[in-house]
C-alpha positions in Angstrom: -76.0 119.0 -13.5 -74.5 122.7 -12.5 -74.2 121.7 -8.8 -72.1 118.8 -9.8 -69.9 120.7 -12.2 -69.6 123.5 -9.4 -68.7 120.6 -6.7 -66.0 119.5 -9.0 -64.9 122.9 -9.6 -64.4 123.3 -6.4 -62.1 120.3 -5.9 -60.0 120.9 -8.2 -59.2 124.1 -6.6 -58.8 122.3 -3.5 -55.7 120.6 -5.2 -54.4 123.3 -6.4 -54.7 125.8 -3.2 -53.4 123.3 -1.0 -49.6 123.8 -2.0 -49.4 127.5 -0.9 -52.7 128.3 1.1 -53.6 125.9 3.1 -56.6 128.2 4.7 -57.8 128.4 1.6 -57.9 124.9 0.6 -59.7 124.0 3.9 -62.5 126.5 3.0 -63.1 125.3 -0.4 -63.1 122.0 1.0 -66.3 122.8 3.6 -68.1 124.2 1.1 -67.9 121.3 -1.8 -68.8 119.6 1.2 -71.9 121.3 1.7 -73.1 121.2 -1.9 -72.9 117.6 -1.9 -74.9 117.5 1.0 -77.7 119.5 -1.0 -77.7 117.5 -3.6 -78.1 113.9 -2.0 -81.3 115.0 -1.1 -82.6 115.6 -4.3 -81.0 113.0 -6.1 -83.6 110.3 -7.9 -84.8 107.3 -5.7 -82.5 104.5 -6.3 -84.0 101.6 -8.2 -85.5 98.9 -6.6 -83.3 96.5 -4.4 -80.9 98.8 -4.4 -79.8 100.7 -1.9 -78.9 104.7 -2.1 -75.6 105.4 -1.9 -74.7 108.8 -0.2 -71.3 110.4 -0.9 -69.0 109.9 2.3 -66.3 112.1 3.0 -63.0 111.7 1.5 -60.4 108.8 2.9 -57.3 109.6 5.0 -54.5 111.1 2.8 -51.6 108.1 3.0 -48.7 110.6 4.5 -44.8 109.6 5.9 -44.0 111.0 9.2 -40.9 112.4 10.8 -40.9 113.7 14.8 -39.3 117.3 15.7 -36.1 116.2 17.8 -34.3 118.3 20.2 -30.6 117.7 20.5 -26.9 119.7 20.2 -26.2 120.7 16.9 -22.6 122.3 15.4 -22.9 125.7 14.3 -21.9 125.0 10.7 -21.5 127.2 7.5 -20.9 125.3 4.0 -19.7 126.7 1.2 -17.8 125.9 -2.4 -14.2 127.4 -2.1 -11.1 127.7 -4.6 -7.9 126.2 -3.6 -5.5 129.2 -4.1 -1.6 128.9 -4.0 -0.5 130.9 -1.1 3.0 132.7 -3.6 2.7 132.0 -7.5 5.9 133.1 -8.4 7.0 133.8 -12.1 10.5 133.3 -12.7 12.1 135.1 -15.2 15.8 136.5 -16.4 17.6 139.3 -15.1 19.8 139.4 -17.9 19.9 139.2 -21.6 21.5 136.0 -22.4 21.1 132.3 -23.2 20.3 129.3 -21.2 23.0 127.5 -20.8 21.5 124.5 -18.2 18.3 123.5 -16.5 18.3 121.9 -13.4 15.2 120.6 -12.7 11.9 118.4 -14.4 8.7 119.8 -15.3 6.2 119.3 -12.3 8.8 118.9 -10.2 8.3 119.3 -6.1 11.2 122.2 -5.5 13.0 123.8 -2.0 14.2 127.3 -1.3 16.9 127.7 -2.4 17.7 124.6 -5.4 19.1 126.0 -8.4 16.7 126.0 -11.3 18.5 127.5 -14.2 22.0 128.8 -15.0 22.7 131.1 -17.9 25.5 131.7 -19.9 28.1 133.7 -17.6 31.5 133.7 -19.9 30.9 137.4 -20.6 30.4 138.3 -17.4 33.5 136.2 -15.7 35.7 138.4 -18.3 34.4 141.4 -17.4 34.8 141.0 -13.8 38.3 139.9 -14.2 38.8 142.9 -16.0 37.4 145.0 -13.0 39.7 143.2 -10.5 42.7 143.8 -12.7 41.7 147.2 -12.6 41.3 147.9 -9.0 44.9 145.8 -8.6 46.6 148.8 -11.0 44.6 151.3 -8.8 45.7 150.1 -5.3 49.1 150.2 -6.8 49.0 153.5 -7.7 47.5 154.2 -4.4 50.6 152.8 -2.5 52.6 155.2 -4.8 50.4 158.4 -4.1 50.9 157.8 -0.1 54.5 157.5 -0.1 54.7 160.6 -2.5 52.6 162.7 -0.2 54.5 161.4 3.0 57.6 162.7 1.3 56.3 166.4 0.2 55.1 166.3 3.5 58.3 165.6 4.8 60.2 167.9 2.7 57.5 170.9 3.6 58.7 170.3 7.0 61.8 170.8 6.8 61.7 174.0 4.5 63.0 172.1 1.1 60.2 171.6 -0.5 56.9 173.9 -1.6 53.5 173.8 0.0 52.1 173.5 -3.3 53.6 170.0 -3.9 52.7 169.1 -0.4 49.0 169.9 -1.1 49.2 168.2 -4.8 50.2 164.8 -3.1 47.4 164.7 -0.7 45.0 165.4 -3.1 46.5 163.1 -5.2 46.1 160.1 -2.5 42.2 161.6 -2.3 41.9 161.1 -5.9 43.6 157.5 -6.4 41.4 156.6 -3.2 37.7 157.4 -5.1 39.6 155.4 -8.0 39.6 152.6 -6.0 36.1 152.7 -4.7 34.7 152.9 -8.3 36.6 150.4 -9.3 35.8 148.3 -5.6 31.8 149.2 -6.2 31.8 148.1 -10.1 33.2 144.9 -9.2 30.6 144.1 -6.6 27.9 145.6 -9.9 29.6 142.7 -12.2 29.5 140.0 -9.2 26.2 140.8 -8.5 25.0 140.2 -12.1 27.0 137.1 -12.1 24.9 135.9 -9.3 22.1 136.3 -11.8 23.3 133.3 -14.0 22.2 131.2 -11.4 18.4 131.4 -10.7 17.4 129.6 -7.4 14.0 128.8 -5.6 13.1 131.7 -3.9 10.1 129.6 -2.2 9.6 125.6 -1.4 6.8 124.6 -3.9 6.0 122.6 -7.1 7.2 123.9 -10.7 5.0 124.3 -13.8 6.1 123.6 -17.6 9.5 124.9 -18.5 9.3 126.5 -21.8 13.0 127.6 -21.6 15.0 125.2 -22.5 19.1 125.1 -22.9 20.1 127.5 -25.9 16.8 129.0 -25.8 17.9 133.3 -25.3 16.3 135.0 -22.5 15.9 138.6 -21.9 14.9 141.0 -18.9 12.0 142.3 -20.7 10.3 139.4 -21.7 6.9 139.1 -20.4 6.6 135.2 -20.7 8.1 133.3 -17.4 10.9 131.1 -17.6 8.8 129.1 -15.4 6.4 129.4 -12.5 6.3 128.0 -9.0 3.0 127.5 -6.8 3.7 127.2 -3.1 1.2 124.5 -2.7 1.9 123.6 1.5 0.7 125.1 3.5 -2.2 126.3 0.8 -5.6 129.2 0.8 -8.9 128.1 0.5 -11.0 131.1 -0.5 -15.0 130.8 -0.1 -17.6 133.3 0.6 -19.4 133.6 3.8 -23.2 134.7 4.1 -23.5 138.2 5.7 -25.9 137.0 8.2 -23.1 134.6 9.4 -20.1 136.1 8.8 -20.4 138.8 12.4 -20.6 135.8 13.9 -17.5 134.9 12.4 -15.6 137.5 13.1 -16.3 137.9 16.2 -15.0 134.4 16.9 -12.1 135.4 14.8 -10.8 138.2 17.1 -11.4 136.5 19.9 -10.2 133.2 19.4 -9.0 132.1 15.9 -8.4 128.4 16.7 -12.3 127.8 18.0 -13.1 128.0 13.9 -12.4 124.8 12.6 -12.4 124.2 8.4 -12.9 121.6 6.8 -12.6 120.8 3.4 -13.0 117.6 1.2 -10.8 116.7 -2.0 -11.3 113.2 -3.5 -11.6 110.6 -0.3 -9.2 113.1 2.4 -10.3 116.0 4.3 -7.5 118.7 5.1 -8.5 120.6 8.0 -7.0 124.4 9.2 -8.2 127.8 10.4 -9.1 131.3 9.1 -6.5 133.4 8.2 -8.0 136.2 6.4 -11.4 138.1 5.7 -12.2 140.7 3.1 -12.6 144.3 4.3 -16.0 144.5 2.4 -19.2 143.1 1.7 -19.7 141.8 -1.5 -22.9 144.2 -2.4 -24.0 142.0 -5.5 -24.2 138.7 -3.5 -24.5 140.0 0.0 -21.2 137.7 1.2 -17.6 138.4 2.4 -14.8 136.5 1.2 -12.9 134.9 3.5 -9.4 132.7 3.1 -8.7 129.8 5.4 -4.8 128.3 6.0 -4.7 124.4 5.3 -2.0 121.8 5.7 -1.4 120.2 2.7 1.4 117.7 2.8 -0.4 114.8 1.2 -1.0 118.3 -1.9 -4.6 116.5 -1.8 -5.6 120.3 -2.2 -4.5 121.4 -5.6 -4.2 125.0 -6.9 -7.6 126.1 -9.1 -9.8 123.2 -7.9 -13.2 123.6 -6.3 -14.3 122.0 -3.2 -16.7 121.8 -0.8 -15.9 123.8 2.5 -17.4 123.4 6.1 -16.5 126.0 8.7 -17.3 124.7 12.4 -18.1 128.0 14.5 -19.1 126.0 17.4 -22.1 124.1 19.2 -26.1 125.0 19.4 -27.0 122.9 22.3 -30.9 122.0 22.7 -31.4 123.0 19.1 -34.7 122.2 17.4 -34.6 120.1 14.6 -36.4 118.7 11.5 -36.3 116.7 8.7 -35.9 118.7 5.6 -37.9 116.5 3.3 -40.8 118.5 5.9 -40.3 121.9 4.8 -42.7 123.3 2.3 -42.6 127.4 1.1 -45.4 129.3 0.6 -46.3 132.9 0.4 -45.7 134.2 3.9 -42.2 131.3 4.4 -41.6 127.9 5.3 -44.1 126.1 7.2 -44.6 121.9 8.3 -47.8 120.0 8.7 -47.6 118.8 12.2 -49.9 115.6 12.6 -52.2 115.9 15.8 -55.7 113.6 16.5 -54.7 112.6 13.1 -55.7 115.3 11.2 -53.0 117.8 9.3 -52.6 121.5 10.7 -50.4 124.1 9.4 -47.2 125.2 11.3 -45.2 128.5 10.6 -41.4 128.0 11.1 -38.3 129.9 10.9 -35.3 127.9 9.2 -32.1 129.3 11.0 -29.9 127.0 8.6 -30.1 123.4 7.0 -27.2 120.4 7.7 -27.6 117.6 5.4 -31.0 116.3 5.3 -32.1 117.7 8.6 -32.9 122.0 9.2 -32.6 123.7 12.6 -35.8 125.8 13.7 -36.1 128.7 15.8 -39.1 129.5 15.9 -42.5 127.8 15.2 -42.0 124.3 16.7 -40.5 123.1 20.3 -39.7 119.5 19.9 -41.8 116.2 20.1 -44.2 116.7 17.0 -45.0 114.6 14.5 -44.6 116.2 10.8 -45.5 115.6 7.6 -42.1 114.3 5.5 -44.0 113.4 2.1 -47.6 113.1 0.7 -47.9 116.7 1.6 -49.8 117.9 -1.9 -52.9 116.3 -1.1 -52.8 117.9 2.5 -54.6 121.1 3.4 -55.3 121.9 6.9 -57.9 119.6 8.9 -57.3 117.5 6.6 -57.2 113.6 7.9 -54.4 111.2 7.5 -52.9 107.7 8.2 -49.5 107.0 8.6 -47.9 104.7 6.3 -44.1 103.2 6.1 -41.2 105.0 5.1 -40.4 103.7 1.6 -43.8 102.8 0.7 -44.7 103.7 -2.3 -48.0 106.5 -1.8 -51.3 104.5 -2.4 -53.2 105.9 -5.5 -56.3 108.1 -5.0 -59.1 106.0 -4.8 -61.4 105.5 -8.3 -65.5 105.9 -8.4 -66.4 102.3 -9.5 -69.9 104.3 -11.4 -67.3 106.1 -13.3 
């Protein structure tokens, strides 16, 4: 009775070994074996016309198998980026005043240059009138100052007059000239300003709510925005890049900045473009550098804020060793396969260089042309033997002691 409580303690161990040492499980495996062997011979005689039944070894484990291919693979990095607007622009007032029109809709698809807003400009239009009747009186009075000082001048000359007046009238001319460029340089203050009432696109892009509205009074020093405009085409994606990839990256970068290909999907389009920026640092707390690639957006598929999914296309790995994923298993000391040989399982220590889809690339641990293990693999230990069944198939049950 202890042997067979032992034997079964051992098998269950088996099951539970097999996932992460498969040496183990093997050795467990033998020596349930041998117990059972000890014990047939002692068991009773079997009644008459019956004949003793000795244990056999376990049945093939019912496995899927996949083959190890060799063939050119793209050297491809995927990532989730955020679709950042390359300007956000805030627009806001200039001047302290009231909205006296607004051009355009909510949401609306701008250019450079079309007029968004124009404020209330009465005050301004009277003040610079003012200015311009002011520098009229000033030129005037200039006129008057040159002909005075040519006449002192004139009259010094010729003995009749003083050199005292003859200095006063230059320096008068002097002084009705810097008159005149006050008066010239606060008009072009006032004009300026006036340009203000009119508030243009300063970039081509599309226009966010409007909360100012006509009447609505605006001021310089408000910190809400009249409006805002995203320039949405082109348009950044920004997504991180894995250390270990991103010196490869760069590399290509500085050499040739058109050989990087990205790709990203929104809805049932792909916009495609090309690096156009990586961060000076390494992120330390996820190991990653960010990096911002310039896509063509005319269809605005890509829309500010939005996640998507992001492939970057560094090149081509020709001759590159590939397996199915669904054959990868991770145990203490990495990822491994059960390569099928003779029909029996055996353990196969790989190095993943990256996965694509539902297939990984290896470099190291397998050359191409086996046969591995794609499911089934937790009843499998190594040595252990198996029979191939059809994808799809539904795995058969463990087989049931009829005694029991």
């Amino acid at each position: 009775m202890l042997r067979v409580i032992i034997v079964f303690g051992l098998l269950a161990v088996i099951g539970g070994v097999a996932t992460w040492r498969p040496d183990l499980a093997e050795k467990a495996y033998h020596q349930a074996q041998a117990l059972i062997g000890q014990g047939g011979g002692q068991q009773a005689a079997a009644p008459q016309g019956q004949q003793a039944r000795r244990p056999a070894g376990p049945p093939p484990v019912s496995v899927t198998l996949g083959r190890v291919e060799r063939r050119t693979m793209p050297i491809e990095v995927e990532a989730v980026g955020t679709v950042q607007p390359i300007a956000a622009l805030q627009i806001k007032s200039r001047l302290d005043t009231q909205v006296a029109q607004v051009h355009v809709a909510e949401g609306a698809s701008v250019k450079e240059g079309d007029l968004l807003f124009t404020l209330d400009d009465r005050v301004l239009k009277a003040q610079l009138a003012q200015i311009e009747a002011q520098i009229l009186r000033t030129k005037a009075q200039l006129e008057q100052a040159v002909r005075d000082r040519e006449r002192a001048i004139d009259l010094s000359r010729r003995n009749v007059g003083t050199d005292v007046a003859r200095d006063n009238a230059i320096t008068n001319v002097k002084a009705v000239e810097a008159q005149l460029a006050s008066d010239e340089a606060n008009r072009n203050s006032i004009a300026t300003q006036l340009s203000y009432t009119q508030i243009r696109a300063p970039i081509s892009g599309r226009i966010g709510s409007i909360p100012a509205k006509p009447g609505a009074f605006v001021r310089s020093a408000d910190v809400a925005a009249m409006t805002t405009i995203n320039q949405i085409d082109p348009i950044y994606i920004a997504f991180a890049v894995p250390q270990t990839t991103f010196f490869e990256m760069r590399a290509m970068v500085q050499d040739d900045p058109t050989r990087i290909r990205v790709e990203a999907r929104a809805g049932n389009r792909t916009a495609s473009g090309s690096i156009a920026f990586v961060e000076n640092q390494v992120d330390l707390t996820t190991g990653t550098v960010t990096a911002k690639a310039l896509m063509q957006n005319g269809a605005e598929q890509l829309w500010p804020g939005a996640f998507v999914p992001v492939r970057v296309t560094l090149g081509t790995q020709t001759d590159a060793v590939v397996v199915p994923v669904m054959a990868l298993q991770v145990g203490q000391r990495g990822s491994y396969v059960f390569t099928v040989k003779d029909g029996r399982a055996a353990v196969a220590h790989v190095k993943v260089a990256r996965t694509m889809g539902d297939v990984a690339v290896i470099s190291e641990g397998l050359s191409g042309g086996e046969q591995v293990i794609t499911s089934g693999q937790l009843r499998i230990a190594n040595g252990v033997a198996v029979t191939e069944r059809a994808a799809g198939t539904a795995e058969a049950p463990a087989a049931r002691d009829p005694q029991s």
